[in-house]
C-alpha positions as CSV (number, residue, x, y, z in Angstrom):
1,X,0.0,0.0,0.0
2,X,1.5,3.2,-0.9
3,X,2.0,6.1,1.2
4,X,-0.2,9.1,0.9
5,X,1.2,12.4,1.6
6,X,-1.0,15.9,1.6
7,X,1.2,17.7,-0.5
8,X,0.5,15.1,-3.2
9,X,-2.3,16.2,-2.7
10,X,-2.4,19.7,-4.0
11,X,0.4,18.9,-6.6
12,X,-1.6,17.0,-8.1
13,X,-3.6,18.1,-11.1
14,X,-7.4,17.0,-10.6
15,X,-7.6,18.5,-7.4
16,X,-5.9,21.8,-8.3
17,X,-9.3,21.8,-10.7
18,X,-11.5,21.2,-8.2
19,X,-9.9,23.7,-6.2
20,X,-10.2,26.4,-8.9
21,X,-13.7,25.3,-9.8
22,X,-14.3,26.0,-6.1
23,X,-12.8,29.8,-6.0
24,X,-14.5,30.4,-9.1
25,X,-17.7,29.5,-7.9
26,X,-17.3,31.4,-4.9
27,X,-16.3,34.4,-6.9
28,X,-19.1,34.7,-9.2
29,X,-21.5,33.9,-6.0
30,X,-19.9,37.0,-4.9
31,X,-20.4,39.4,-7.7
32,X,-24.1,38.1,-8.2
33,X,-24.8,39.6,-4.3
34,X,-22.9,42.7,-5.2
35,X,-25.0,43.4,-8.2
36,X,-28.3,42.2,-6.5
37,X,-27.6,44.7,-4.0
38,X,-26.8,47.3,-5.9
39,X,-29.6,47.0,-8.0
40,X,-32.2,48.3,-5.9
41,X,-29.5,51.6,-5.6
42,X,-29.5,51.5,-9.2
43,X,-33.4,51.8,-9.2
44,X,-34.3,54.2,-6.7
45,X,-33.8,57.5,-7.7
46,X,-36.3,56.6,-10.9
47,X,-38.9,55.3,-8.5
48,X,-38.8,58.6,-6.5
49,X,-39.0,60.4,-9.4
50,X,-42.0,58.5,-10.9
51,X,-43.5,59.3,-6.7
52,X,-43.0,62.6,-7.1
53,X,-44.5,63.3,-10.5
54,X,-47.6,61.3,-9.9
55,X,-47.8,63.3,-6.2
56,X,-48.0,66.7,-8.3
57,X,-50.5,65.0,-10.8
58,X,-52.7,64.0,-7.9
59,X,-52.6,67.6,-6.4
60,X,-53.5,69.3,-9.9
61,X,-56.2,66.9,-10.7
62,X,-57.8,67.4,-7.1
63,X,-58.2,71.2,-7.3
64,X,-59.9,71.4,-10.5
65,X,-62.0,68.5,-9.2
66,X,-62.8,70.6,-5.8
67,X,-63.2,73.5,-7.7
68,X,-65.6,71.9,-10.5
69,X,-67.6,70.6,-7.2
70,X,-68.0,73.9,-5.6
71,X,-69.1,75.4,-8.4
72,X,-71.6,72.8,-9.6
73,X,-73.5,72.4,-6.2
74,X,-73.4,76.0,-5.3
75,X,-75.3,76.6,-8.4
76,X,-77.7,74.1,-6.9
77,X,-77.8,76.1,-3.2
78,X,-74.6,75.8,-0.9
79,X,-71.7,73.3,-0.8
80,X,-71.1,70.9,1.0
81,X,-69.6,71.4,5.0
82,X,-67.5,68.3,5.1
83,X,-63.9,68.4,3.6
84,X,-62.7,66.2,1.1
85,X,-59.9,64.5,1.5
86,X,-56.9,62.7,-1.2
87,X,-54.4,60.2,0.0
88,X,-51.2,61.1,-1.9
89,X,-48.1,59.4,-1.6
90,X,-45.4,61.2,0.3
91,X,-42.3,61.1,-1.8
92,X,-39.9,62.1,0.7
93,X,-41.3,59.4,3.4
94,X,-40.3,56.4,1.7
95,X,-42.3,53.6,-0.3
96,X,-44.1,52.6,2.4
97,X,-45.5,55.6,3.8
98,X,-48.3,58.0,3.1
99,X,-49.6,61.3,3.9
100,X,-53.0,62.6,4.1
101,X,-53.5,65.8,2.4
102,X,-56.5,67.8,3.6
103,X,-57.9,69.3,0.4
104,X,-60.7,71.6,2.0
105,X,-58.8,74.4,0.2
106,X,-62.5,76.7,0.5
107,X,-64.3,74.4,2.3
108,X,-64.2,77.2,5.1
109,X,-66.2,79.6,3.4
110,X,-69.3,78.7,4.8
111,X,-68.0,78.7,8.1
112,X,-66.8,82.4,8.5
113,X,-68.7,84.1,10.9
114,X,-66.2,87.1,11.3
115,X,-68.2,89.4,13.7
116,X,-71.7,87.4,12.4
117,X,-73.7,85.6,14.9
118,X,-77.1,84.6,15.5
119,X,-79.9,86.9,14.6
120,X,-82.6,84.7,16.5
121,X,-83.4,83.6,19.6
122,X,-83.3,80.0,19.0
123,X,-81.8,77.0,20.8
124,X,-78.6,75.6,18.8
125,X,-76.5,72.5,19.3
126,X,-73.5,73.4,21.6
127,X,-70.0,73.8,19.4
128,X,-67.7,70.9,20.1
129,X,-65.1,73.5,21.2
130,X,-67.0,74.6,24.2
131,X,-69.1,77.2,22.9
132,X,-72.8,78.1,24.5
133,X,-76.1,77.3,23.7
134,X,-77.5,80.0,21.2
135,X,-80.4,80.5,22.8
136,X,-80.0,84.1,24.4
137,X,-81.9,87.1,23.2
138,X,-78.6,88.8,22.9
139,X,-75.5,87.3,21.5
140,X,-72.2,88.2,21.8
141,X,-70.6,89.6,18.5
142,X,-68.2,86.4,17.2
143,X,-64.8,87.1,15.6
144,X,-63.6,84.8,13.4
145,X,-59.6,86.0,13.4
146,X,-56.8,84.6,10.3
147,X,-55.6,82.4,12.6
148,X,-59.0,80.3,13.5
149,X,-59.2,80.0,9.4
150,X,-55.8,78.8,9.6
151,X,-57.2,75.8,11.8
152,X,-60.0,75.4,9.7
153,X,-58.0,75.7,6.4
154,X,-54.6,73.5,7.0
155,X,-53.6,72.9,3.6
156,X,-53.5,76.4,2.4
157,X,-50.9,77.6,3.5
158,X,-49.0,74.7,1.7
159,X,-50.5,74.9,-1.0
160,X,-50.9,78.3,-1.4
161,X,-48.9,81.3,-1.5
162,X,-49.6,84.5,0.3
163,X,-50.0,87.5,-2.4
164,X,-50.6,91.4,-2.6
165,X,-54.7,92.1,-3.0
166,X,-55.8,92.4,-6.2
167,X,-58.8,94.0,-5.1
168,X,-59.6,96.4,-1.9
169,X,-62.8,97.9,-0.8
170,X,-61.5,101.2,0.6
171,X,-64.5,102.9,1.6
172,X,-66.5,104.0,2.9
173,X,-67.1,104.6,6.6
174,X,-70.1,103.3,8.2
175,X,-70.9,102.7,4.3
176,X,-71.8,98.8,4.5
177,X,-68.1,97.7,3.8
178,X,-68.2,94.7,6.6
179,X,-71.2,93.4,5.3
180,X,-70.3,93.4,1.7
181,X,-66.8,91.9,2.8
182,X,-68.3,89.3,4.3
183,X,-70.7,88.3,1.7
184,X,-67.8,87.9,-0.3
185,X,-66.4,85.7,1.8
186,X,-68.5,83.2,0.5
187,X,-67.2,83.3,-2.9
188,X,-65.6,80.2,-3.4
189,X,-62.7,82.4,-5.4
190,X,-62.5,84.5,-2.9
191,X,-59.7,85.0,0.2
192,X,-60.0,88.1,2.5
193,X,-58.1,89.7,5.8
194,X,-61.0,89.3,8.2
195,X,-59.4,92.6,10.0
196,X,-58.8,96.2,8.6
197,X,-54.5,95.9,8.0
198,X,-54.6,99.7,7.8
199,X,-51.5,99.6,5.9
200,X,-51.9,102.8,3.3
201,X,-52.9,105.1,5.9
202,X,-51.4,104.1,9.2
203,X,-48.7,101.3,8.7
204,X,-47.3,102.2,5.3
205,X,-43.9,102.4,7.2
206,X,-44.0,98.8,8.1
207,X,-43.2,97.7,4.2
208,X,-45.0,95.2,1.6
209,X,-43.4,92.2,2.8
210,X,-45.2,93.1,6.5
211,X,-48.6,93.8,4.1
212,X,-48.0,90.9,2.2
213,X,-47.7,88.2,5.1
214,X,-51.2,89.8,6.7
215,X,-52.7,88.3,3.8
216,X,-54.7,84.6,3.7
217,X,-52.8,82.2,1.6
218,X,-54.4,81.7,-2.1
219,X,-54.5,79.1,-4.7
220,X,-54.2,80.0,-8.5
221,X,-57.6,81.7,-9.5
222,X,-58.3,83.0,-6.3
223,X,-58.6,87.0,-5.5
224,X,-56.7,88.3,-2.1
225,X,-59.0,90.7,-0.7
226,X,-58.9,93.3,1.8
227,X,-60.8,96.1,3.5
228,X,-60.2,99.3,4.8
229,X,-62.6,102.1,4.7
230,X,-60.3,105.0,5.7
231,X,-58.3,104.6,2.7
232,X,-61.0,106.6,0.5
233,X,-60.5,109.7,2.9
234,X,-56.6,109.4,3.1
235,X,-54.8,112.0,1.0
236,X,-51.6,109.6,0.4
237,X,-53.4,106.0,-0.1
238,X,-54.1,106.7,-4.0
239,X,-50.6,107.2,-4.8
240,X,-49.6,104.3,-2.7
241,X,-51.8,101.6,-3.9
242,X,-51.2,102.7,-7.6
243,X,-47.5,102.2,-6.4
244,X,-48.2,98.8,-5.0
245,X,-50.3,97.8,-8.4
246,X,-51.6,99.9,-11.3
247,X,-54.4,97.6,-12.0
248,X,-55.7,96.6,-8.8
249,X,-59.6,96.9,-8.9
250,X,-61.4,99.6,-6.0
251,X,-64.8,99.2,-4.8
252,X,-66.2,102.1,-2.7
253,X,-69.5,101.3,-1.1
254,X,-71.2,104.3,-0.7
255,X,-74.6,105.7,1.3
256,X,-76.7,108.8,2.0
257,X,-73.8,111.0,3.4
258,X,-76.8,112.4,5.9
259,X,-78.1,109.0,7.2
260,X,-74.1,108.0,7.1
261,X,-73.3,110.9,9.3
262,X,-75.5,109.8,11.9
263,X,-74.8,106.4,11.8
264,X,-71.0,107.5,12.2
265,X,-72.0,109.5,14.8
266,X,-73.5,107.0,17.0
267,X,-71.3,104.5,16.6
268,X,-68.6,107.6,18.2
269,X,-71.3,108.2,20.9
270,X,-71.5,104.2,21.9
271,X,-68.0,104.4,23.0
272,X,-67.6,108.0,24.5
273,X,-71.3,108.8,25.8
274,X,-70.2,112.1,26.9
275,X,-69.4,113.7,23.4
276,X,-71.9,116.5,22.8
277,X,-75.3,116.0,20.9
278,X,-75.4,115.3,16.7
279,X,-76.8,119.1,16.3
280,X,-73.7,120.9,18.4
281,X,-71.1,119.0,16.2
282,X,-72.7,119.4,12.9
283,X,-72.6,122.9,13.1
284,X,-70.1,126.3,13.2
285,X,-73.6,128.6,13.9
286,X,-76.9,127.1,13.8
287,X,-78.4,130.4,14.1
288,X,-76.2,131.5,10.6
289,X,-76.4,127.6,9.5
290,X,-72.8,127.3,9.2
291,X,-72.1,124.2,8.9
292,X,-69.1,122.7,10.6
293,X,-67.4,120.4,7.3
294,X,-63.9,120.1,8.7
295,X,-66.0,117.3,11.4
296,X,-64.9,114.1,10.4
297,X,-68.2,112.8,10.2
298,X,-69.6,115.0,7.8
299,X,-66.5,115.8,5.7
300,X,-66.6,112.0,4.8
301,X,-69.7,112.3,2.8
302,X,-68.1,114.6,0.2
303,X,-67.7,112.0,-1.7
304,X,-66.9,114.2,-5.1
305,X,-63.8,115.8,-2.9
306,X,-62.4,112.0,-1.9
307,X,-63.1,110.6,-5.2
308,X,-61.1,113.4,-7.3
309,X,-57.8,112.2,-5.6
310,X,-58.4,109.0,-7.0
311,X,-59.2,109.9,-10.5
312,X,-55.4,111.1,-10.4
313,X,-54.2,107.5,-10.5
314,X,-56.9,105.1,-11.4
315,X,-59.5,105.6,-13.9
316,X,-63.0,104.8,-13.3
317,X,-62.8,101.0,-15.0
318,X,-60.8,100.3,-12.3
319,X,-63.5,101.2,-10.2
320,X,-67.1,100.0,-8.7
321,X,-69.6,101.9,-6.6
322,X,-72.0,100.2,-4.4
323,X,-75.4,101.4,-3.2
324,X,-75.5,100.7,0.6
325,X,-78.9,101.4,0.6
326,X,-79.5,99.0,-2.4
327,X,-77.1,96.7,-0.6
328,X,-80.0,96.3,2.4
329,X,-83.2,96.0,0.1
330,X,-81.3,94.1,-2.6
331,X,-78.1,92.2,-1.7
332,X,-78.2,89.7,-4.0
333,X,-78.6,92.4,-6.9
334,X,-75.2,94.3,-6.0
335,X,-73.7,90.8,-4.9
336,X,-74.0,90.1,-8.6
337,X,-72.5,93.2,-9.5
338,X,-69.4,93.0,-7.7
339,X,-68.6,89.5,-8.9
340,X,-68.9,90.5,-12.1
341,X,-66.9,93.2,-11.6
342,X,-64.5,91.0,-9.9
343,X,-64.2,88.8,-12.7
344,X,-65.8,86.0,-10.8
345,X,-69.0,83.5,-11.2
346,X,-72.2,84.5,-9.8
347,X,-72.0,82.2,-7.2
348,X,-73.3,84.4,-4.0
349,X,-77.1,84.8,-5.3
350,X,-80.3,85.4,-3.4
351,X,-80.6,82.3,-2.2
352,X,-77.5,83.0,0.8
353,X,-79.7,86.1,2.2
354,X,-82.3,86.5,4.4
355,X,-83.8,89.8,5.6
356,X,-84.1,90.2,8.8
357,X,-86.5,92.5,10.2
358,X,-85.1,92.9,13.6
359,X,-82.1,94.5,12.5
360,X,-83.2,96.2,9.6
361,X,-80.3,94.0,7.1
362,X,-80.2,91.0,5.2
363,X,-78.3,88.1,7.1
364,X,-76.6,85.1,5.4
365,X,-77.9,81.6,5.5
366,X,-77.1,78.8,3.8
367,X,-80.1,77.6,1.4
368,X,-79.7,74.2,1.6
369,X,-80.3,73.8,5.6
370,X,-82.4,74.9,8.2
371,X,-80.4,76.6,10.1
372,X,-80.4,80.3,12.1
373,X,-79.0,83.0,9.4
374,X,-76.0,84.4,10.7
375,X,-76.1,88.2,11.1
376,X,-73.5,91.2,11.8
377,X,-73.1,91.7,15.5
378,X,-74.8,93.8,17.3
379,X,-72.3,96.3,17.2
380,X,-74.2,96.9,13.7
381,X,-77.4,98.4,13.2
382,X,-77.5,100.5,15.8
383,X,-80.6,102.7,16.8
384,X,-80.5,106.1,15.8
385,X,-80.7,109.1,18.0
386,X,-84.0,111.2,17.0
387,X,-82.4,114.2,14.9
388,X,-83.9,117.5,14.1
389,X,-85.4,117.2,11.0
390,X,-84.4,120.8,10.8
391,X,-80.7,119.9,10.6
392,X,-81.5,116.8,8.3
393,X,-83.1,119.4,5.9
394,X,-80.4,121.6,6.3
395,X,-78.2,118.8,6.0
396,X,-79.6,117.4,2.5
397,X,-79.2,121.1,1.4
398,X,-76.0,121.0,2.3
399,X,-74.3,117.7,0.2
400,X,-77.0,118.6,-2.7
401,X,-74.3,119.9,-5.3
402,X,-71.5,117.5,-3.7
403,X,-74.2,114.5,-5.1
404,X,-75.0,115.8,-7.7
405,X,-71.1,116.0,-8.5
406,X,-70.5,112.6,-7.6
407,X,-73.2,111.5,-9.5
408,X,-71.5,113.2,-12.7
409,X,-68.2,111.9,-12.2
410,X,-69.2,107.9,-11.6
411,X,-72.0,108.0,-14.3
412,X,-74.3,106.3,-11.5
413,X,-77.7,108.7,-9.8
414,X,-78.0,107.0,-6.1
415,X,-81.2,108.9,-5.7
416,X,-80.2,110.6,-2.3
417,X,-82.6,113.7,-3.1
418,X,-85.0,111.1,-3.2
419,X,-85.0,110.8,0.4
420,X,-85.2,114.2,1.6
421,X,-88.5,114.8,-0.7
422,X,-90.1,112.1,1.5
């Protein structure tokens, strides 16, 4: 028997093939893993990209879907309350994860109440939030502020972006500006400050970028909105806003300047009761019948005066003039005028007023339900104070030519002499 020795072993030539058959194996067992593993590295950044393109596809196609299905039902009556939802994938969370996107983009327009509550004395359900039973007599005046519509509204700001106002109703005092902006508000296409910013007459310092960052975020083919009825009596807020943007739109609601005085007036006497009588301020010499214009409260309703400093910069395209008498017996008539004005569909129609007789203005109410209208506070509509109808008289006298200016210079006869004949 011969002897067997290892090194014969790997000198020999069959099992230096097995051997190499062996390596080679494991080698190419090797490189298979490698290039299994890299594969998937290989394949990813084409799979995020194909993510991230159908995300934005998702998005595009879900607005014009919301916005198809506001439009179609509010033709109908009101839209619907509950928001609609899309589950897009989340390209920057992985494969496996998803985020909800809360698409309500408007869906909040028929829940601002910014200083509207109820305007009758019936028992509502009690607010999840904690709020009371609407079944008082009196209510106390709600606020709806930009940041509550930021709660209500998490996806706009985004999906949105925060832009200048293409459109401002500057005027005009104690006019019917809050009720108009907040009939508005409805609109759909429509996204307004719920506060006066005040920037062209008491905060111009402060910049655009502060202005701009007031404003609600919007989505492409909506209008940002604001209001602020001192800018029709401030001498510097033409040349500003024309600075700012030559084609912004202006809408100046505009009322009896008599009846406006003395709504102006007692909204000052509410909060300083000691401030003398309507009759004392309205004139130099009632014996003479001077009458005092430089009072703030009268000077306001010379329209014609105000309106010339804005003919310097804008031209009257540019413009629209509400009636805020016709605003009270006919809402839904002007309503239609200012979206068309606006450039936007007549979406707010008769059906989202109700007149209530109480306060002596329409309310809004949604047409499809049954529920209370919500009305301005009761910090509108005051009760007069009883007048002389002497000083009215003298009063009406008084604007006459000032009207009949305005009335030239706008194209439009509000019929104010109307009033005093009666």
């Amino acid at each position: 028997m011969a002897f067997w020795s290892p090194t014969s072993f790997f000198t020999s030539k069959v099992p230096r093939k097995i051997l190499f058959m062996f390596t080679l194996s494991l080698t190419v067992t090797y490189l298979f893993y490698c290039l299994m593993s890299c594969y998937n590295t290989l394949q990813f950044p084409f799979q995020e990209s194909y993510v991230y393109q159908t995300g934005q596809v998702t998005e595009e196609t879900t607005f014009i879907t919301l916005r198809e299905k506001l439009y179609s039902t509010t033709s109908q009556g009101y839209f619907a309350e509950d928001p609609v939802q899309k589950t897009v994938t989340d390209p920057t969370a992985g494969d496996d994860k998803v985020s909800t996107v809360n698409h309500a983009v408007n869906m909040e327009i028929g829940e601002r109440t910014t200083e509207w509550d109820s305007s009758q004395a019936v028992p509502t359900k009690t607010a999840a939030g904690g709020q009371g039973a609407a079944s008082e007599p009196e209510h106390q005046e709600s606020s709806t502020t930009d940041d509550d519509l930021s709660r209500r509204v998490n996806c706009t700001s985004d999906y949105g972006q925060k832009k200048l106002p293409q459109a401002i109703i500057i005027g005009v005092k104690k006019g019917g500006t809050r009720a108009l902006l907040e009939a508005l508000r409805v609109h759909p296409d429509v996204r307004a400050v719920g506060n006066e910013p005040h920037f062209f007459d008491r905060n111009y310092e402060k910049g655009l970028d502060w202005y701009r960052d007031l404003m609600p975020s919007t989505l492409e083919g909506q209008i940002t909105m604001e209001k602020t009825p001192s800018y029709f009596v401030t001498n510097n807020a033409p040349k500003r806003i024309h600075t700012m943007a030559r084609d912004i739109k202006l809408i100046i609601v505009v009322r009896n300047p008599v009846t406006r005085a003395i709504s102006d007036y007692t909204q000052t006497l509410s909060k300083k009761p000691e401030i003398p009588n309507f009759e004392v301020l309205a004139f130099k010499n009632r014996t003479l019948g001077l009458i005092d214009a430089s009072w703030s409260a009268l000077r306001i309703g010379i329209y014609a005066l105000h309106l010339e400093s804005w003919l310097q910069y804008f031209p009257l395209s540019q413009m629209h003039f509400v009636s805020g008498e016709q605003l009270i017996v006919d809402p839904a008539g002007e309503m239609a005028k200012v979206q068309d004005f606006l450039g936007l569909k007549r979406i707010v129609t008769d059906k989202h007023f109700y007149f209530n007789k109480t306060k002596g203005f329409p309310c809004l109410k949604k047409p499809e339900d049954s529920s209370t209208p919500r009305c301005l506070g009761k910090s509108k509509g005051r009760t007069h104070p009883k007048i002389d109808p002497d000083v009215i008289r003298r009063l009406h006298k008084f604007y006459k030519p000032y009207n009949m200016m305005f009335y030239q210079m706008t194209g439009q006869n509000f019929q104010w002499e109307q009033v005093e004949t009666q």
